[in-house]
N, C-alpha and C positions, 0 to 999 in steps of 0.2 A: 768250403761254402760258408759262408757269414750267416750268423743266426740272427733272423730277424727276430725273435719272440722279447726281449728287452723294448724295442720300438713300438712293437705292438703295445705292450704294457703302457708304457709313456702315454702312447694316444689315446689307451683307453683310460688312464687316469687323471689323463687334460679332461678329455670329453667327460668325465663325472664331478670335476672339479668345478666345470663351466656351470654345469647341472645344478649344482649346489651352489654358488654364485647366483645364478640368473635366479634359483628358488627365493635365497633370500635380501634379493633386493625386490623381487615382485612381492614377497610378503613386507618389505622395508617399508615399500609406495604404497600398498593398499594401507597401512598400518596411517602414513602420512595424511591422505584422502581422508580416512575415518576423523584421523585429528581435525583436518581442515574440517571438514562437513558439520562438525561438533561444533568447533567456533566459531564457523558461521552462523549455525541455527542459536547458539546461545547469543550472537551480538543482535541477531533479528528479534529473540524476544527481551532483549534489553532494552532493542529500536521502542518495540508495542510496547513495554512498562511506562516508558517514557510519554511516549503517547498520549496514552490512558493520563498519567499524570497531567500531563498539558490540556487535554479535554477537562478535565475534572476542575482545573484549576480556572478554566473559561467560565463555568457556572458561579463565579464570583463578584462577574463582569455586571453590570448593569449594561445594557444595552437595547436600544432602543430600532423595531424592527421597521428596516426601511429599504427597499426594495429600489430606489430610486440609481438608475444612473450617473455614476460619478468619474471624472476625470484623477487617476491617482497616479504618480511617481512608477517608473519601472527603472530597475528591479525593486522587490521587497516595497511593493506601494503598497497600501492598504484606506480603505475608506477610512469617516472618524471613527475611533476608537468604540464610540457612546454608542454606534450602529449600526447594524449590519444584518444578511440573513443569514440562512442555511448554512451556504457556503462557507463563508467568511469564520464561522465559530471552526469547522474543519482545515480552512486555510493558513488561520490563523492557530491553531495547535501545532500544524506544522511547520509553519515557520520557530515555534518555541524552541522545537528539535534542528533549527537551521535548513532546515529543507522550503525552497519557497516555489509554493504551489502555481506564482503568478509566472514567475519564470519558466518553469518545468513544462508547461501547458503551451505556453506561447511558443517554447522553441516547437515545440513536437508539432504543432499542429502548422508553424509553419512549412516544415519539412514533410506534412503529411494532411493538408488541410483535406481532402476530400474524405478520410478519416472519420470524418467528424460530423455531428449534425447538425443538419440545417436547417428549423422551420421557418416558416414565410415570414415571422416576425422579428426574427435575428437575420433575415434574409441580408448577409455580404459578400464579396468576394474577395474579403482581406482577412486579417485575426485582427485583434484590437487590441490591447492591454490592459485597458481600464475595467475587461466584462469578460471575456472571452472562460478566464480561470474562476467566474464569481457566477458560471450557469452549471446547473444539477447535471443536464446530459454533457456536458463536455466534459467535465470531471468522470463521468461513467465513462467515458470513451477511453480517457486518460489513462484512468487506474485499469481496466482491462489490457490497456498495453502492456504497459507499465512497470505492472504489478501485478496481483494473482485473482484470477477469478474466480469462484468458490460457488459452491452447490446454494444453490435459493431452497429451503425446506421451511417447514413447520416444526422443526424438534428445536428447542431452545439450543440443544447441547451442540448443536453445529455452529455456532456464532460464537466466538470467544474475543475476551478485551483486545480492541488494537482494530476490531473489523470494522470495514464503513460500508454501510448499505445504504441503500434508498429505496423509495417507495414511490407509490403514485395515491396522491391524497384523494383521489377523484378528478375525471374530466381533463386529467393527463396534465394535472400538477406536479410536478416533482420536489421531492425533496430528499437531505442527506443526514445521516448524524454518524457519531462514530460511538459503538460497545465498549462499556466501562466494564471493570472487575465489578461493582457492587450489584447485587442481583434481588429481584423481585421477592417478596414474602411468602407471595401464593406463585408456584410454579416452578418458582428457581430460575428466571430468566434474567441474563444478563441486563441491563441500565441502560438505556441511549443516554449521551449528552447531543443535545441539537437545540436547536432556535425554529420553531414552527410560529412567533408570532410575540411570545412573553421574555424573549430575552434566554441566553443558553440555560437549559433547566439538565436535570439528570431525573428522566424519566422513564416510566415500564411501558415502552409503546412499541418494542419492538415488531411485533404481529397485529398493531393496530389497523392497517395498513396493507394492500398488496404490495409485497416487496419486489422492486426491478431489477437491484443488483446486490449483491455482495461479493466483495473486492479487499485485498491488503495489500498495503503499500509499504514498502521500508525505505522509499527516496533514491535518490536517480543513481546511487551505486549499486543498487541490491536490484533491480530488478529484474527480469529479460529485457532485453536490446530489440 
């Protein structure tokens, strides 16, 4: 009679071989994940350094605030330089980073116009180019998709550089700015850079205001689909 106990052995030392294999290639991948997950998060606050920088650098601009409907160039249009509102100082920073806010907007809301809001004085049933990426709630809509939505508070320390919120100035105004690194004297509150009327300033007006959204954006690679 043929001893089987050598075979046995064999299969049981595949079977622990396998074991220790399959261990460490799952600790190999989770090991790869952490890397991955690291350099993601370090390229997104590269993104927001940049940002910040491009906001900060708008508050240099002389610009004159003008509200007026303009026919501009698609992709990468922009009204004249000398003026603009809310929007445009935020559209405009991110176009610095190559990301263009006119385009980004236009696709999505073609592909998802009901999305999007509509009051009676924007009242269409198309998107447009020239307007559609330079209105306060369609950008809210946008960066919600987009991008990340983030808790609305009263504690300073929940807002950090790279964030854009918006408010309602009274009587269901809106407007946007985006959170600098430099921070208030009394309170320790981060900076808005935004255009509410004087041209882009770098202002403590964050809590001025009821806030409607706070949102981050890292441009049409980074965000969810």
């Amino acid at each position: 009679m043929r001893n089987s106990f050598p075979t046995r052995v064999g299969l049981t030392l595949s079977a622990a071989t396998v074991l220790v294999l399959a261990a460490a290639l799952a600790g190999q991948a989770q090991t790869l994940n952490a890397q991955g997950q690291t350099a993601e998060a370090n390229e997104r606050q590269e993104f927001l350094k940049k940002l910040v920088a491009a906001a900060e650098e708008r508050t240099r601009h002389p610009v004159r605030y003008d509200p007026a409907y303009v026919r501009i160039p698609y992709p990468d249009g922009d009204v004249p330089p000398d003026t603009g509102v809310c929007t445009d100082e935020v559209i405009r920073s991110y176009r610095a980073l190559g990301v263009d806010l006119q385009k980004e907007v236009h696709e999505d809301m073609e592909k998802n116009f009901s999305a999007y809001p509509r009051k009676w004085r924007w009242l269409t049933t198309r998107t447009d180019t020239n307007i559609d990426h330079r209105r306060v709630p369609n950008l809210m809509a946008f960066f919600s998709r987009k991008g990340e939505t983030l808790a609305i508070t009263q504690r300073a320390e929940d807002y950090s550089p790279g964030d854009l919120v918006t408010w309602d100035l009274g009587g269901g105004v809106p407007h946007i700015g985006i959170v600098v690194s430099e921070k208030s004297t009394e309170g320790g509150r981060h900076l808005i850079v935004h255009n509410i009327g004087r041209g882009p300033k770098r202002e403590d007006v964050l809590f001025r205001w009821k806030i409607t959204g706070h949102y981050r954006y890292f441009g049409p690679t980074a965000g969810p689909a």
